[in-house]
Rosetta silent file (secondary structure, phi, psi, omega in degrees, C-alpha in Angstrom):
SEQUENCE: XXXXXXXXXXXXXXXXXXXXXXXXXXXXXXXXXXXXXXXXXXXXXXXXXXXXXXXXXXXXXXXXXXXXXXXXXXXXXXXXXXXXXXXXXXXXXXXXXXXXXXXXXXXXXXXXXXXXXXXXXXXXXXXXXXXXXXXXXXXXXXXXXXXXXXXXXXXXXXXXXXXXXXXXXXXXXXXXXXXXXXXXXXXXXXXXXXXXXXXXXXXXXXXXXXXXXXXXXXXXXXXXXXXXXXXXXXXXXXXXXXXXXXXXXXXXXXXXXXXXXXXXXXXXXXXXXXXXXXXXXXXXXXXXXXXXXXXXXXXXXXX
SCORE:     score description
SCORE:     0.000 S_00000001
   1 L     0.000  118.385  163.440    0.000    0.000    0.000 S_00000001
   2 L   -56.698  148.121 -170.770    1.402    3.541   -0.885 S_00000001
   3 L   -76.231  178.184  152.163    1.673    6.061    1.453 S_00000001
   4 L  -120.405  178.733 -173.634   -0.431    9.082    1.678 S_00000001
   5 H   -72.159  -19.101 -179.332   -0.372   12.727    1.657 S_00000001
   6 H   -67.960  -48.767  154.373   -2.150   12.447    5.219 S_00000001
   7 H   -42.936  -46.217 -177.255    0.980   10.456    6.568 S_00000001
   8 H   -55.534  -66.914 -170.124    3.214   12.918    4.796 S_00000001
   9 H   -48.644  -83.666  163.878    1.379   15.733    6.875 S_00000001
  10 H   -42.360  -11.545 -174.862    1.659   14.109    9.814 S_00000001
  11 H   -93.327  -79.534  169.567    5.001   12.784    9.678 S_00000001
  12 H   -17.277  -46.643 -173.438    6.185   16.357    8.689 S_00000001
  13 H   -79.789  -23.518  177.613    4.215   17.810   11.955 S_00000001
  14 H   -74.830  -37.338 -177.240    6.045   15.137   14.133 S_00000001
  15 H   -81.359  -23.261 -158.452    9.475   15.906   12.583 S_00000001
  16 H  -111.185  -18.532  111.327    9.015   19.799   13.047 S_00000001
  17 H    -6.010  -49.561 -169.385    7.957   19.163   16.843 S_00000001
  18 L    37.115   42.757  147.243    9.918   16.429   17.542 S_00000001
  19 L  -150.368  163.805  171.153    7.236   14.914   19.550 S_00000001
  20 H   -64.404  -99.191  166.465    4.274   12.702   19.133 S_00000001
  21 H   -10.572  -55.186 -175.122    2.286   14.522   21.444 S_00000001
  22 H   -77.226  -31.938  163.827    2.450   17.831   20.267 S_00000001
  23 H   -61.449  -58.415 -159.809    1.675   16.812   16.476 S_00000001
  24 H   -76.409  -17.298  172.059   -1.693   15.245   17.575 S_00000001
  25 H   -73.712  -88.268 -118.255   -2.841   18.396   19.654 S_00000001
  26 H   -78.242  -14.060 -174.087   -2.066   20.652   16.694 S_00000001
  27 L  -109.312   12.216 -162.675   -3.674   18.261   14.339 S_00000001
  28 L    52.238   29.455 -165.121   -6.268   17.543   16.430 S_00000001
  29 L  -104.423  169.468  166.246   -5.646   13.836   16.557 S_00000001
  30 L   -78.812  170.222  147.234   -5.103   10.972   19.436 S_00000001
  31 H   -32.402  -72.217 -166.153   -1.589    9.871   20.335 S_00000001
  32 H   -80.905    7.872  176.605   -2.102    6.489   18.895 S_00000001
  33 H  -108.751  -20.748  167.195   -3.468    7.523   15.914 S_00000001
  34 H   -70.305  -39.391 -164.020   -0.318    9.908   15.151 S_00000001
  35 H   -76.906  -37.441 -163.738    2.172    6.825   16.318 S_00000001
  36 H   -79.572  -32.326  179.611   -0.120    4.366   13.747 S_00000001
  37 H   -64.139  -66.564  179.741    0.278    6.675   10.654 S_00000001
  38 H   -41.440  -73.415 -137.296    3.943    7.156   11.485 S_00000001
  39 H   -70.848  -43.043  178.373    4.049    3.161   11.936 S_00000001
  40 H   -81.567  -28.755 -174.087    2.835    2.706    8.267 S_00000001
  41 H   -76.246  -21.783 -162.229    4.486    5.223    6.823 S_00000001
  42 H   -87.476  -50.379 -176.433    7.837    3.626    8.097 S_00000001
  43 H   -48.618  -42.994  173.063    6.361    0.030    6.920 S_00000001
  44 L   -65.809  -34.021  174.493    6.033    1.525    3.603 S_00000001
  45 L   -86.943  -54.880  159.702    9.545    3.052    3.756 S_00000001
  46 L    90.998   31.683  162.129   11.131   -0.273    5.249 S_00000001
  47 L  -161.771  131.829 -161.569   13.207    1.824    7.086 S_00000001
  48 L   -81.705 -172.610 -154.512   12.159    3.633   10.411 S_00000001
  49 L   -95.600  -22.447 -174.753   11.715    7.430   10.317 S_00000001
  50 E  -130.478  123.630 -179.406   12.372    8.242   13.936 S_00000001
  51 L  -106.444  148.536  165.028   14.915    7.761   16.581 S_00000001
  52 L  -102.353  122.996  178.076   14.041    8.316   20.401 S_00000001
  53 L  -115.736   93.223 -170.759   16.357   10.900   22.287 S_00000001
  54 L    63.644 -103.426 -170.923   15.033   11.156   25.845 S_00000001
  55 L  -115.465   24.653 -174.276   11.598   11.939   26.044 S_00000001
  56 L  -110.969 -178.456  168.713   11.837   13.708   22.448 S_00000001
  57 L  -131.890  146.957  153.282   12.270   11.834   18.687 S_00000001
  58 L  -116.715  140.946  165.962   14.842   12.869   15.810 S_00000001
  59 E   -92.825  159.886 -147.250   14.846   11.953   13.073 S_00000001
  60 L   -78.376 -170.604 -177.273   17.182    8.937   11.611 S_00000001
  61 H   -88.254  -21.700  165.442   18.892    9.824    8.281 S_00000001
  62 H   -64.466  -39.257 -173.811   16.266    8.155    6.233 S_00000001
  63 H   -83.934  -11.806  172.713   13.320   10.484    7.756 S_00000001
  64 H   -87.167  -19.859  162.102   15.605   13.741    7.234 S_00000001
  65 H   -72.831  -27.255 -158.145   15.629   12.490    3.464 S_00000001
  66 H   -88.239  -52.206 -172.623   11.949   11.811    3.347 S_00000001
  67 H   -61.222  -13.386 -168.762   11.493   15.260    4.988 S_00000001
  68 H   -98.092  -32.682  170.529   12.908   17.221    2.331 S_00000001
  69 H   -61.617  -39.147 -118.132   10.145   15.474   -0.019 S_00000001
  70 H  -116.712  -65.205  163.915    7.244   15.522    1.925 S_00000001
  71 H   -11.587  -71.335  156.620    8.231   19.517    2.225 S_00000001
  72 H   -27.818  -60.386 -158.755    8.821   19.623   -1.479 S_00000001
  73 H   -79.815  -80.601  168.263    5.359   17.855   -1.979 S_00000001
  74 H    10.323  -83.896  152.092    3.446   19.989    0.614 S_00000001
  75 H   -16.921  -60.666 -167.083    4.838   23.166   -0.913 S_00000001
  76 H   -90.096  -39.632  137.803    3.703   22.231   -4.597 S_00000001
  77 H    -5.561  -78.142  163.868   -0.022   21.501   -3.125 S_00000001
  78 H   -40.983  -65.803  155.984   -0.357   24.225   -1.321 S_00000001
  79 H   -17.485  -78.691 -164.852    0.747   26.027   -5.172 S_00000001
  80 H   -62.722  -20.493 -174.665   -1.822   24.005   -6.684 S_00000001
  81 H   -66.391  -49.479 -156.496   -4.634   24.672   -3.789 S_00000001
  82 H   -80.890  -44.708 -158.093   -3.810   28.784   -4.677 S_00000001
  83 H   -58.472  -26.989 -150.377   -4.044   27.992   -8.351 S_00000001
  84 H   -83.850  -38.111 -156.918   -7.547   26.328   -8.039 S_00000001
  85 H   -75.001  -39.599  164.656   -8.831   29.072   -5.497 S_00000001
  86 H   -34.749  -46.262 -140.729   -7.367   31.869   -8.227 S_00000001
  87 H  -114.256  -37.829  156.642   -9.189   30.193  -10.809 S_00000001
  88 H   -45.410  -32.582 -147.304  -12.546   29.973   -8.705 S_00000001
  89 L  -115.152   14.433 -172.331  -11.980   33.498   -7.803 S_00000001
  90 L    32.013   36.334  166.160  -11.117   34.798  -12.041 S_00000001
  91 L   -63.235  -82.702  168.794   -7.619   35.592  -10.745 S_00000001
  92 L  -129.304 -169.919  156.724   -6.789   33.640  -13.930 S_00000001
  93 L   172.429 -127.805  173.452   -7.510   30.961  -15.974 S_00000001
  94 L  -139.264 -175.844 -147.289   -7.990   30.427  -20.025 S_00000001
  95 L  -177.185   60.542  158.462  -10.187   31.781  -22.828 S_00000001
  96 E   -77.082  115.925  154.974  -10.183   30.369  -26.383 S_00000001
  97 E  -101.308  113.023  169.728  -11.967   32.749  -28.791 S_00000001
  98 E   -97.107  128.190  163.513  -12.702   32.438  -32.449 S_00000001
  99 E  -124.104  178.698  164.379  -14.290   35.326  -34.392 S_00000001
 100 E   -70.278  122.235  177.095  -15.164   36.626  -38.063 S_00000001
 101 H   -47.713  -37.478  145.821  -12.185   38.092  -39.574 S_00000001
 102 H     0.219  -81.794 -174.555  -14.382   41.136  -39.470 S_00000001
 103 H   -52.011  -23.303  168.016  -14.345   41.200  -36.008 S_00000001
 104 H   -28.728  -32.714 -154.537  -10.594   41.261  -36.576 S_00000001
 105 H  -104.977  -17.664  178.768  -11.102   45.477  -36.444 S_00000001
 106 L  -150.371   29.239  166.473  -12.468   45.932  -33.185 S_00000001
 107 L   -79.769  -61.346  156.917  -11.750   42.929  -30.850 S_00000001
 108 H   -19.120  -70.554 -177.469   -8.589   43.534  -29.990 S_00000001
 109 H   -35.382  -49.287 -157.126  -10.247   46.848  -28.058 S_00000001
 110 H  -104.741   -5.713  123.142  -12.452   44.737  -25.951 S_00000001
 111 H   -18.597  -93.341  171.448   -9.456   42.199  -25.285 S_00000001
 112 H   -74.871   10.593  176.918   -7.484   44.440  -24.174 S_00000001
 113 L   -98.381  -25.743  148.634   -9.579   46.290  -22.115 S_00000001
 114 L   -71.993  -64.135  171.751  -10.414   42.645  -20.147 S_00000001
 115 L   -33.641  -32.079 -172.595   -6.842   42.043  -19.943 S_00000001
 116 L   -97.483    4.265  173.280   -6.602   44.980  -17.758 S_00000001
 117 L  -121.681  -19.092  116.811   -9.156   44.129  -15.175 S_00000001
 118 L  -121.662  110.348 -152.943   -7.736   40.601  -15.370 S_00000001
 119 L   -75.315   16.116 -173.061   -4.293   40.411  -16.337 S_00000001
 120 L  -111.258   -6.377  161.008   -3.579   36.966  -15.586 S_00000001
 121 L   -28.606  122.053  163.746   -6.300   35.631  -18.196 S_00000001
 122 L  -110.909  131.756 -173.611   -4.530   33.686  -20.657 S_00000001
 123 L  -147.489  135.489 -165.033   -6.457   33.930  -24.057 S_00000001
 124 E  -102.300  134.611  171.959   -6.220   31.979  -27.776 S_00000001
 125 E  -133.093  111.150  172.229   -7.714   33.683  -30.651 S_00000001
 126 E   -91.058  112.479  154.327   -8.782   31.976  -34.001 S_00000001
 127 E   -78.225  127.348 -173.604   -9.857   33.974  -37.156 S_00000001
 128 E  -169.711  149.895  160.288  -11.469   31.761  -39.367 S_00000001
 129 L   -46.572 -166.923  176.273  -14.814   32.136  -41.719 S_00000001
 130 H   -79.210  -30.712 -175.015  -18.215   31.755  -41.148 S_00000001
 131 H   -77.829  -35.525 -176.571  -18.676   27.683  -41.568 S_00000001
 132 H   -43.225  -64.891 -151.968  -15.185   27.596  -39.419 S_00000001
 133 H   -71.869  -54.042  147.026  -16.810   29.752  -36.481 S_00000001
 134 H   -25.287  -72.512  161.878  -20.058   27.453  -36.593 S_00000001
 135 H   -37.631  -81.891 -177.102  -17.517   24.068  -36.618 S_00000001
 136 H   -39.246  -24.214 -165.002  -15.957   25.281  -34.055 S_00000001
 137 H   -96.697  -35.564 -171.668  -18.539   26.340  -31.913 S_00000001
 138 H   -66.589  -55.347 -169.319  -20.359   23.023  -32.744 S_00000001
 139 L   -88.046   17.464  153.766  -17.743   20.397  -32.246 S_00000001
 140 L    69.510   22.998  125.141  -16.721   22.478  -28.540 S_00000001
 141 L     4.847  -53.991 -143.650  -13.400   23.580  -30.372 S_00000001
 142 L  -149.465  155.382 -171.622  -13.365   26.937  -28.918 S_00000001
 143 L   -86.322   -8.155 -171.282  -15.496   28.661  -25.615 S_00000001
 144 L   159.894  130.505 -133.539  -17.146   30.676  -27.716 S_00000001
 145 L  -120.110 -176.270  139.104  -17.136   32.914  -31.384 S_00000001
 146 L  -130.298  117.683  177.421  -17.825   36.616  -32.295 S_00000001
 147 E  -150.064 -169.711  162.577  -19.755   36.603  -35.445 S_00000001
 148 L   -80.444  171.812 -159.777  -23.471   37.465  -36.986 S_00000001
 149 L   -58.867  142.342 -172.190  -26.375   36.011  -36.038 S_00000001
 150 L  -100.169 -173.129 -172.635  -25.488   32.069  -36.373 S_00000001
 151 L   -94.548  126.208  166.437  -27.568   29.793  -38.401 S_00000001
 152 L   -64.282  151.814 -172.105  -30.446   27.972  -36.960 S_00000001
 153 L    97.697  -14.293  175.116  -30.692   24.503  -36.549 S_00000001
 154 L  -110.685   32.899 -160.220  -27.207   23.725  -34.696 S_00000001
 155 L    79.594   17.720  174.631  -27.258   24.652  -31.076 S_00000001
 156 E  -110.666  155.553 -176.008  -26.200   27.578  -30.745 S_00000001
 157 E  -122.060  116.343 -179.572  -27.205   30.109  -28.899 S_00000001
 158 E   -99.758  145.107 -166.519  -26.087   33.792  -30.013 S_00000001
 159 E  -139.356   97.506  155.972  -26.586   36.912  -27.236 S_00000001
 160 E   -40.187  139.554  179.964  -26.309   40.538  -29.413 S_00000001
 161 E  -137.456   -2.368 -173.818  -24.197   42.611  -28.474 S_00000001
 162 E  -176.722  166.519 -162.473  -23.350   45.850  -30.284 S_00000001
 163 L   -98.401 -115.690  175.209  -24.528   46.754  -33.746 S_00000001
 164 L   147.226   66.815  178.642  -22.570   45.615  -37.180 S_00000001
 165 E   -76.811  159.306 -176.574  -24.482   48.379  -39.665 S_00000001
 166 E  -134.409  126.067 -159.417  -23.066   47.101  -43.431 S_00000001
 167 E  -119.775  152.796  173.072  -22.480   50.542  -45.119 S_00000001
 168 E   -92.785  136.488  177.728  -21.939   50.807  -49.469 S_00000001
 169 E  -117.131  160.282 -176.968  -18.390   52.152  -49.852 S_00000001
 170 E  -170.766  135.549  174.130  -16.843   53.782  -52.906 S_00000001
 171 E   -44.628  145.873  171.494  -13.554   55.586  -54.128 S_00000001
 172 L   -25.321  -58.438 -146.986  -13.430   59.735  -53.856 S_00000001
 173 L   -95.955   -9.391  173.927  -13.481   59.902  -57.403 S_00000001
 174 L   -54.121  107.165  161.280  -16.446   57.408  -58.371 S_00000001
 175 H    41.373  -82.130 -156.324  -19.205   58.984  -60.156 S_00000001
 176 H   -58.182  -44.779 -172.396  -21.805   58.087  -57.759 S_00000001
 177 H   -40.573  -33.853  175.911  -20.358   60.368  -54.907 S_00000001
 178 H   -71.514  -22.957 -166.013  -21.206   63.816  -56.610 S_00000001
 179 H   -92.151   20.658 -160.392  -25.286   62.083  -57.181 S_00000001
 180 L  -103.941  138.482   77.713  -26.357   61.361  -53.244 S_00000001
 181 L  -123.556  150.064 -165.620  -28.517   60.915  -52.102 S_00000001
 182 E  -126.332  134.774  169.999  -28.939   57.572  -54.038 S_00000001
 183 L   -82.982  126.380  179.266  -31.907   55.305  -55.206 S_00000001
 184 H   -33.210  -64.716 -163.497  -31.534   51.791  -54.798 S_00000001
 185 H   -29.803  -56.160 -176.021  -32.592   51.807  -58.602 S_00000001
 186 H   -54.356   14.529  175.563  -28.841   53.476  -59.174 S_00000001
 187 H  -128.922    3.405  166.293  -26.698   50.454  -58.101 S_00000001
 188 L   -27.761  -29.240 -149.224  -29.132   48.245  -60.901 S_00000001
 189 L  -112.535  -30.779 -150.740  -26.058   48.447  -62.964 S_00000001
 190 L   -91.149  122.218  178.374  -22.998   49.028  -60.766 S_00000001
 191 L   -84.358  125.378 -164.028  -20.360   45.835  -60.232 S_00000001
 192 E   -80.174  117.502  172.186  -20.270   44.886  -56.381 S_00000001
 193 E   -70.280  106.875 -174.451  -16.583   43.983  -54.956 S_00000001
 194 E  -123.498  157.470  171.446  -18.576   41.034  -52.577 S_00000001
 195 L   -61.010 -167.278  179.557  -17.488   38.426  -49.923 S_00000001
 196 L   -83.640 -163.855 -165.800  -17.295   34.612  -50.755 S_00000001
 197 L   -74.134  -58.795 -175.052  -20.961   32.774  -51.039 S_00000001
 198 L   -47.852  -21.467  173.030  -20.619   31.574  -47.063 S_00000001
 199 L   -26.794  131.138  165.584  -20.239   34.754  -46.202 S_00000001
 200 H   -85.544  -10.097  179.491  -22.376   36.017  -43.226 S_00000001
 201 H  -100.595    0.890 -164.113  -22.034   39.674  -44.677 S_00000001
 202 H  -100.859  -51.989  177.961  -22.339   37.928  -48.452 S_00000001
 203 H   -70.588  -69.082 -148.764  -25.905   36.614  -47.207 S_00000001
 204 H   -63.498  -49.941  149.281  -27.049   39.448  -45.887 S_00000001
 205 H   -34.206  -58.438 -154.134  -26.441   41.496  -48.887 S_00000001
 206 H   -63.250  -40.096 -168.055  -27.976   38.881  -51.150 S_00000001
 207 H   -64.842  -47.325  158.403  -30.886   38.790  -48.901 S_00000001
 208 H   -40.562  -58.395  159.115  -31.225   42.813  -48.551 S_00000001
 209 H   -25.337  -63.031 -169.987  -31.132   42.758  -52.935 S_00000001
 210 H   -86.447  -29.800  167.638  -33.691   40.172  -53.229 S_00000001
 211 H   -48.707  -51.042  167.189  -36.248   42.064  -50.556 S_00000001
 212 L   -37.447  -47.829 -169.088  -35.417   44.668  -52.843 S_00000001
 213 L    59.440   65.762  172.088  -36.026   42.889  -56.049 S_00000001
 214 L  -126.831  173.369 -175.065  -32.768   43.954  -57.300 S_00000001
 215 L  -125.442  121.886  159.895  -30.081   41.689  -59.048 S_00000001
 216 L   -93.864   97.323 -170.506  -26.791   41.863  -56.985 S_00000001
 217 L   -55.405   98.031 -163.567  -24.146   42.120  -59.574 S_00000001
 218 E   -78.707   83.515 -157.884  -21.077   40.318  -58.406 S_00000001
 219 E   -75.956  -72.410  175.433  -18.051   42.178  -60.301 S_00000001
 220 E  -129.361  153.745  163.727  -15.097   39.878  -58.101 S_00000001
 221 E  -101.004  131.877  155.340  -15.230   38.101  -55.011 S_00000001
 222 L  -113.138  133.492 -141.812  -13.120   38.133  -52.070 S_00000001
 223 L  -111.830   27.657  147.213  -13.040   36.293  -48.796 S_00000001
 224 L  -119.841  146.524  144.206  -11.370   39.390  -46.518 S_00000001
 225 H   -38.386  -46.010 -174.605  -12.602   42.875  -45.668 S_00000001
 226 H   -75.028  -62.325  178.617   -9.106   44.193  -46.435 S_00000001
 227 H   -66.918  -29.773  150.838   -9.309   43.323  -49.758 S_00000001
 228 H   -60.499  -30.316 -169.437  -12.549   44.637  -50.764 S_00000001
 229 H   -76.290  -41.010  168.124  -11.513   47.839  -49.477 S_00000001
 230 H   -51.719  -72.154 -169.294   -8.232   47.762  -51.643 S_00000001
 231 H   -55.922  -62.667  157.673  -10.082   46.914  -54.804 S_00000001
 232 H   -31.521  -68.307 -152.911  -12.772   50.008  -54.101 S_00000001
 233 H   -78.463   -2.911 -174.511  -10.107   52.527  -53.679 S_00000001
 234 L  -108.457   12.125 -167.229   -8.595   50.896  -56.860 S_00000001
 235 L    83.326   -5.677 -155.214  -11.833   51.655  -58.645 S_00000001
 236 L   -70.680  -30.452 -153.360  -12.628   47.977  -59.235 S_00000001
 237 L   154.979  173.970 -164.262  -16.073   48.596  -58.272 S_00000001
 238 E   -99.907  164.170  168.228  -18.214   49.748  -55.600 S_00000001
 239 E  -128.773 -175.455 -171.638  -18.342   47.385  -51.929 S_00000001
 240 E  -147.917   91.011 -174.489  -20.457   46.479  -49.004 S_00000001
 241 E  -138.798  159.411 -177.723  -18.926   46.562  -45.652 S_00000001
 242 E   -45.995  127.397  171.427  -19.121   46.807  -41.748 S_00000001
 243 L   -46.519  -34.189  166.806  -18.754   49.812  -40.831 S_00000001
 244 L   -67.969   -6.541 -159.750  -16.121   48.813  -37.933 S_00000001
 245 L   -90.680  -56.880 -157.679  -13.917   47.506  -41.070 S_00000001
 246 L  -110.908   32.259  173.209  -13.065   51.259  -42.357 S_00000001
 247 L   -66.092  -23.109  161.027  -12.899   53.945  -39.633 S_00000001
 248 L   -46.890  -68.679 -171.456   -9.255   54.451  -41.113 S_00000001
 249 H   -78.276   -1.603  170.558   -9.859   54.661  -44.183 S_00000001
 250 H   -91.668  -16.088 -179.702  -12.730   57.309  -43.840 S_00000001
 251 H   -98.211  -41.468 -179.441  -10.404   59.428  -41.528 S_00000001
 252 H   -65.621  -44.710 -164.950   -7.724   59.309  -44.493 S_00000001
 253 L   104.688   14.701 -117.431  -10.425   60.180  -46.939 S_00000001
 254 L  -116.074  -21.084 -170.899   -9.357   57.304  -48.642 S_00000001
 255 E  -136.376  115.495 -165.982  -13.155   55.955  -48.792 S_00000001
 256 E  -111.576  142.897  177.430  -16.607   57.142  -48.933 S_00000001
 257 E   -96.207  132.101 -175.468  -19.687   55.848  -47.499 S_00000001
 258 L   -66.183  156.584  166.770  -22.547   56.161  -50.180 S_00000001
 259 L  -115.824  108.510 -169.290  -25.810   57.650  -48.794 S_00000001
 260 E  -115.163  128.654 -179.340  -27.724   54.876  -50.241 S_00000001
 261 L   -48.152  135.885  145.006  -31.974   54.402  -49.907 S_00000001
 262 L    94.565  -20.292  178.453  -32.524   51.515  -47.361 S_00000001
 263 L  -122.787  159.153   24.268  -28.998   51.578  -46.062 S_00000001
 264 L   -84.945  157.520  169.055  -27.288   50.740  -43.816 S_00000001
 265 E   -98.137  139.525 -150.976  -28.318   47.126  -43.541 S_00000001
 266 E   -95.551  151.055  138.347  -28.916   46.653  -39.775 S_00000001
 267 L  -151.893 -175.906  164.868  -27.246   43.677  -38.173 S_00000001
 268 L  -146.113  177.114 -163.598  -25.272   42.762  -35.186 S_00000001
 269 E   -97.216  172.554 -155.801  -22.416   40.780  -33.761 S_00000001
 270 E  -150.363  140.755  166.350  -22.891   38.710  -31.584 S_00000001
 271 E   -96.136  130.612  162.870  -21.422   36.157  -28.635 S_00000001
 272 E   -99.230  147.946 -168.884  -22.025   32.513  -29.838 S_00000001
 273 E  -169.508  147.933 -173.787  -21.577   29.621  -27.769 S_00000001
 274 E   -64.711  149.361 -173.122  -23.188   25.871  -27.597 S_00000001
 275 L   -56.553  111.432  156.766  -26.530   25.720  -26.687 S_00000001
 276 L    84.986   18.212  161.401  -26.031   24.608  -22.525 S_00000001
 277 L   -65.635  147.060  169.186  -22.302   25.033  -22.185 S_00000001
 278 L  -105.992   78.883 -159.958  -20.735   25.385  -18.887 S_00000001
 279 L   -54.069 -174.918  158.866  -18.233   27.742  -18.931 S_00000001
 280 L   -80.428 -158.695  165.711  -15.018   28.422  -16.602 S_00000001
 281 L  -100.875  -62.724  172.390  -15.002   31.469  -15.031 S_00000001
 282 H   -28.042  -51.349  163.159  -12.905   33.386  -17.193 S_00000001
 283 H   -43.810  -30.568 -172.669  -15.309   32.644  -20.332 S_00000001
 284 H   -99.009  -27.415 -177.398  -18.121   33.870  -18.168 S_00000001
 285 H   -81.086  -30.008  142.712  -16.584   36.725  -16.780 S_00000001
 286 H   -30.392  -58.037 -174.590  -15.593   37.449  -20.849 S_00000001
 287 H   -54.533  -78.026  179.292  -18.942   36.567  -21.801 S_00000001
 288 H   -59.511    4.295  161.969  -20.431   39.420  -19.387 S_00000001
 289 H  -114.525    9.647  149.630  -18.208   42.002  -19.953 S_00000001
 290 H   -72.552  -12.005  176.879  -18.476   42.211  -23.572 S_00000001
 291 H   -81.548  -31.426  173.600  -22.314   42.071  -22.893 S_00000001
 292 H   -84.666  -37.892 -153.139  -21.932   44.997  -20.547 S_00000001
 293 L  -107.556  -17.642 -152.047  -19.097   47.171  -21.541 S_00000001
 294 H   -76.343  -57.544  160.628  -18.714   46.573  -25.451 S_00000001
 295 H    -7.892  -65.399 -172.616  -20.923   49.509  -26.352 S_00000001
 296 H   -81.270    0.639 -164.169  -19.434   51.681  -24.358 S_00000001
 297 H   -93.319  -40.237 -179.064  -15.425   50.320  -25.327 S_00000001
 298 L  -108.432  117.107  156.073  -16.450   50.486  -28.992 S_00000001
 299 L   168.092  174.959 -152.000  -17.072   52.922  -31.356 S_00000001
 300 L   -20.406   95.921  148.249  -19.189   53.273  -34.569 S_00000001
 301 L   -10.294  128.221 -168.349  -17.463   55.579  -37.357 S_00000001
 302 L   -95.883  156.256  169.170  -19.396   58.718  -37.866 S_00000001
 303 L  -154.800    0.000    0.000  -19.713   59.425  -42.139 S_00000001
């Protein structure tokens, strides 16, 4: 039979005492129940642990070897005991997040502004599309996404959290900028820089169009933000993007938001997470303080 940490403890209280007696008052034990632990632990050792020197014990050279373990082990317990109570107590813990590359533009902000009310948070961040952020969220991958509204049918449960308006952008020099206010009827013709088909900002367009009973003319597709914005400022065509994507490029002048009938298209981001997860604490204190604070931590480009 292996010893236990309960021997250890006791052995340890006997050795720093150097009586029997005095370990079981402090440990609130009998006599004979300190001398029977000791008695096993020695049985276990096959060599004893204690010498008697008058009406005290020392210990032999085997229990002054033992003692520097039992210390040792004590010691990294106690460690782990702080870690657990930290980690009850959102001292620290972990945080794997995936978002919409979107979300790429204003996450960071509400990161780091949780890092600074707890800085011992260790946190993983994944960028990945829209079927990724769903997979992930699905298969228990990740604690928890920032995207659009998720797709029904897989368990998820999404909690809004700040708004995600999808604004029409266009170079200085296009045309349209000298005619606005603008009629839907004007973009009949005009080739759309658009996400890939999975897109969650790709549906939402198509879906806005067809309410419309417009045809949305797909001049090229691209599966970032960054790169629609590059191709608009290159003239390629006009785009259709979050509004959080271009506060930059609207301060440069580098990009205009169209005043387009019907726009913005409203949506919002969102925390996603499986339907009946049980977070840690850190995820939950994450969860609520992007539900509370993101509003006020983020915000919207004025045009």
């Amino acid at each position: 039979m292996a010893f236990t940490f309960k021997q250890l403890k006791i052995f340890a209280m006997v050795a720093e005492h150097q009586s029997y007696t005095i370990a079981a008052k402090v440990l609130f034990l009998t006599q004979p129940a300190i001398s029977m632990q000791v008695k096993q632990l020695e049985e276990y050792v096959g060599m004893p642990l204690f010498e008697r020197v008058g009406k005290q014990v020392a210990l032999t050279e085997a229990g002054q070897e033992l003692l520097t373990y039992a210390e040792s082990i004590a010691q990294q317990m106690n460690e782990a005991k702080l870690m657990l109570d930290e980690l009850k107590g959102v001292e620290r813990g972990k945080l794997h997040l995936t978002m919409a590359s979107t979300a790429n533009y204003f996450a960071p902000q509400l990161i780091a502004a949780f890092k600074r009310q707890f800085p011992r948070a260790e946190i993983t961040l994944d960028v990945t599309n829209r079927a990724g952020l769903v997979d992930a969220v699905e298969q228990n991958r990740t604690d928890m996404a920032i995207m659009g509204k998720p797709p029904s049918g897989h368990h998820l449960k999404g909690i809004p959290f700040i708004d995600n308006p999808l604004v029409v952008i266009a170079a200085p020099t296009h045309p349209l900028v000298a005619k606005q206010p603008i009629l839907l009827a004007d973009l009949a013709d005009e080739p759309f820089i658009v996400r890939e088909k999975d897109s969650g900002t790709r549906m939402a367009v198509e879906r806005f169009f067809d309410r419309h009973n417009l045809e949305l003319i797909a001049g090229m597709e691209m599966n970032r933000s960054e790169a629609i914005k590059q191709a608009v400022m290159a003239e390629l065509g006009l785009g259709i993007v979050s509004l959080h994507t271009i506060e930059m490029e609207l301060a440069l002048k580098r990009l205009v938001v169209l005043e387009v009938e019907d726009f913005p298209i409203k949506r919002q981001w969102h925390i996603v997470y499986r339907d009946g997860k049980r977070f840690a604490a850190i995820p939950e204190a994450f969860k609520i303080f992007v539900l509370e604070q993101a509003e006020d931590l983020l915000n919207i480009p004025d045009y």
